[in-house]
Each structure stands twice: as C-alpha cells, then as structure tokens.
C-alpha positions in Angstrom: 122.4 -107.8 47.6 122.9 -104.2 47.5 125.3 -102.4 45.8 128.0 -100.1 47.4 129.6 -97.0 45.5 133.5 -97.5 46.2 135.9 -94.4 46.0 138.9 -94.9 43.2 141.5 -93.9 44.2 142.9 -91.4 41.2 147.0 -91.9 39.8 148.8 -89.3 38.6 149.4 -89.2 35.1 153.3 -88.9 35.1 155.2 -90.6 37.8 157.5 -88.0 39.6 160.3 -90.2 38.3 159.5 -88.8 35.0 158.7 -85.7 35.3 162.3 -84.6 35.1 162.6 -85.3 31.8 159.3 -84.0 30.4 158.8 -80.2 29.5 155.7 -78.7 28.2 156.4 -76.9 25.1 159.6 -78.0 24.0 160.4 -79.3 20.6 164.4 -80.5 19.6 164.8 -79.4 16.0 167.4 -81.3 14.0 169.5 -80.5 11.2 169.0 -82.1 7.9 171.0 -85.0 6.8 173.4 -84.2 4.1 172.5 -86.1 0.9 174.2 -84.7 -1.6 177.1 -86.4 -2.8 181.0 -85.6 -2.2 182.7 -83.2 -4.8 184.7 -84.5 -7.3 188.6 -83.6 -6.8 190.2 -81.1 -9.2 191.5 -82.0 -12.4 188.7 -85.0 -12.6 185.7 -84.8 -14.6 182.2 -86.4 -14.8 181.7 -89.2 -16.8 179.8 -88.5 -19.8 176.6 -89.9 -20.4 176.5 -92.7 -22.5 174.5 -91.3 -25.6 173.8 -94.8 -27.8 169.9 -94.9 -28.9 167.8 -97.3 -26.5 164.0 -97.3 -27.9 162.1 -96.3 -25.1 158.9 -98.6 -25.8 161.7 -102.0 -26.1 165.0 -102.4 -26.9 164.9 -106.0 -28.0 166.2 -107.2 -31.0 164.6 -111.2 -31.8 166.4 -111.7 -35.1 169.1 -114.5 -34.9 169.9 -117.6 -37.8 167.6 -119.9 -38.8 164.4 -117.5 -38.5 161.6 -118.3 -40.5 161.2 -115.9 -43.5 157.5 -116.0 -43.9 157.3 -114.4 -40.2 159.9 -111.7 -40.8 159.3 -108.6 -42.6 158.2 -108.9 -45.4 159.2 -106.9 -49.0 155.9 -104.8 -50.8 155.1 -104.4 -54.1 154.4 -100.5 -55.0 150.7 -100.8 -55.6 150.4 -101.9 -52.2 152.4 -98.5 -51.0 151.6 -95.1 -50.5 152.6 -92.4 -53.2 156.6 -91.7 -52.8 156.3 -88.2 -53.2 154.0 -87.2 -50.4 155.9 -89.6 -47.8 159.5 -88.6 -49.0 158.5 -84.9 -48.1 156.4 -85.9 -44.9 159.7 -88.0 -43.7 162.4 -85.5 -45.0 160.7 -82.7 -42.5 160.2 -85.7 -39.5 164.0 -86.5 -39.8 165.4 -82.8 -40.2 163.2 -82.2 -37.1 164.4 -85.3 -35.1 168.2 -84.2 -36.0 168.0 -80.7 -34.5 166.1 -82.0 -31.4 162.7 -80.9 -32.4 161.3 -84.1 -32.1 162.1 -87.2 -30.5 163.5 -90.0 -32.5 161.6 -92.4 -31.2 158.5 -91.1 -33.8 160.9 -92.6 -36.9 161.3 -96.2 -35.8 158.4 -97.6 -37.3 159.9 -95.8 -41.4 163.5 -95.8 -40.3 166.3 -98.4 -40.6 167.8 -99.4 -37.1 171.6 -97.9 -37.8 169.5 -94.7 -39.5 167.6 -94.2 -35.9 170.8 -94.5 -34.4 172.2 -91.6 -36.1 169.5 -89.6 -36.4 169.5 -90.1 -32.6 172.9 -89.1 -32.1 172.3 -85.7 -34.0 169.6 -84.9 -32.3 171.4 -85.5 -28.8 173.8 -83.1 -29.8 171.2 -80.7 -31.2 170.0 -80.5 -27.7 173.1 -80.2 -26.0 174.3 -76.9 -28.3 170.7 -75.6 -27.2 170.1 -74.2 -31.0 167.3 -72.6 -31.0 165.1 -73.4 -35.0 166.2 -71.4 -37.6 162.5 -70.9 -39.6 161.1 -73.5 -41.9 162.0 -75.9 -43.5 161.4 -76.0 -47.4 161.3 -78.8 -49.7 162.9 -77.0 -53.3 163.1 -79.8 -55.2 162.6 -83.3 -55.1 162.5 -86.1 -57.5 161.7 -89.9 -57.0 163.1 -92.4 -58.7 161.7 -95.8 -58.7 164.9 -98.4 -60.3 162.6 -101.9 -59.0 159.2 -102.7 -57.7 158.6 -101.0 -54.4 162.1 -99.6 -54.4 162.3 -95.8 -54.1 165.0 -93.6 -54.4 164.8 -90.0 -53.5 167.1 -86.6 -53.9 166.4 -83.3 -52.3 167.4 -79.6 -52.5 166.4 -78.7 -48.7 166.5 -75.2 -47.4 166.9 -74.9 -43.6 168.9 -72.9 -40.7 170.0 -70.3 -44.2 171.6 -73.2 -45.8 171.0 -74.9 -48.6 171.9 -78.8 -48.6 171.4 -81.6 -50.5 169.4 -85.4 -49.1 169.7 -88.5 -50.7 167.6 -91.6 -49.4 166.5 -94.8 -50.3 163.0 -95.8 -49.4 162.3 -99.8 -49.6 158.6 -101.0 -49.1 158.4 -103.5 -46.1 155.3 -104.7 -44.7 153.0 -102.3 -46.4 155.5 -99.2 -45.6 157.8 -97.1 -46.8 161.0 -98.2 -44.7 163.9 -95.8 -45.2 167.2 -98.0 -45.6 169.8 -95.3 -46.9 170.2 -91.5 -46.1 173.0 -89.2 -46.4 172.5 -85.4 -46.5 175.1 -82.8 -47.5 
C-alpha cells in the first residue's frame, strides 16, 4: 500500500460575513462607571460617627449572675504587687497620652476599669478630632500614695502638661497580680 500526498485545501481565516465587523487596530474606550455616591441635599448633614469604645482585640463581656467566684478576677494582697509609686507615674503618663490621642486606648485595658477605658477613649477621640498638636512633657510634680487597705492604693497628683497645672486623683485596686485602676478624676 503506498501512500499518496493529498492537497488541503486552505480556509480563510475570517468568513467574508465577518469581516464587516472586524477592523485592525481599533479599540472602543469606555467611560468609567460612576461610583461615588449621590450628594447629600442642603440643609442635611452626615451622620456622625458613632464614637462608644469597642476593644479592638474582643468586645465580649462573659460576666452574668451566678458566676463562679474562684474563676473571676481575683483581689491581691500588696506583697504580691508592684511598688505603687513607679506604676502610678508609669500609668499617670500612659492615660494623659491616651486622652490627647497620643496613644491608643486600647494599651490601658489590661490596668484600667471598663467605664475608665470608655472615657479615656472618648477624650482621646476628641483629642484627635481638634488635631492638637503635644504641648512638651509631661511632668509628674508631686505625688503621694496612700495605701487605706491591703492592696488598695490611692494616689494624688500635681501634673504639669499643655502649660497647665492640674490636679489627678486615682484609685488603684490589686486584681490578679496587677494594679487595676478603678477611680480617676483629674482637674
């Protein structure tokens, strides 16, 4: 059996039905979709931000009645604390810093009170929003501890900052090996 070459016959590549349609070089360029959305009318403004403090990390709360005390937080004796002195100055700088919008807040919730965080997140939102830029260090004048029960602390301040002079007051309670501030007010 021998094997014959056969011709193939060759199609054109486009059909002369669609050639009509079909320009070398030609490109259709549209206009970008509008995604921006409508304008407000006049007179109407935008709906503020709601600016209540959600912990980033989890915003859970698992307290409720009938909990088991021995798995809650649990109160520390003052031998078992840190000196009050050092951490009353390390967390009177922290909180002043978190109120202007230095620092986030989020650093204080491990020594801070939940209704304290709150405020001090509040203050600082506002800190930022006035854009004020720091006024120079802070400094500690004066500072005394007083210790009423066991691992119970309560401190007053004289704090220079921003060319004021104010006055803190806080209450530091030891919980779970910590100093936990429960009270603060500053003047």
């Amino acid at each position: 059996m021998s094997a014959q070459p056969t011709a193939l016959a060759v199609a054109p590549l486009v059909t002369p039905s669609c050639a009509s349609w079909i320009r070398p070089g030609h490109l259709t360029v549209l206009p970008i979709p509008d995604n921006e959305p409508a304008p407000l009318p006049r007179g109407v403004r935008p709906a503020e931000p709601d600016p209540r403090y959600v912990q980033g990390a989890l915003a859970v709360d698992f307290r409720r009645e009938g909990h088991d005390e021995l798995f809650g937080p649990q109160s520390t004796s003052r031998q078992d604390l840190p000196d009050p002195d050092t951490w009353a100055r390390r967390l009177i700088t922290t909180i002043l810093e978190a109120m202007d919008g230095l620092r986030p807040s989020d650093q204080l919730s491990r020594w801070v009170a939940p209704d304290i965080r709150d405020r001090i997140f509040r203050r600082g939102v506002q800190a930022r929003q006035r854009r004020q830029r720091p006024g120079g260090p802070l400094q500690v004048r004066a500072l005394r501890v007083c210790e009423p029960v066991d691992g119970v602390a309560e401190v007053a301040a004289v704090i220079a900052y921003r060319s004021r002079v104010r006055a803190l007051a806080m209450r530091m309670s030891g919980v779970d090996g910590r100093w936990l501030i429960t009270a603060l007010e500053i003047g």
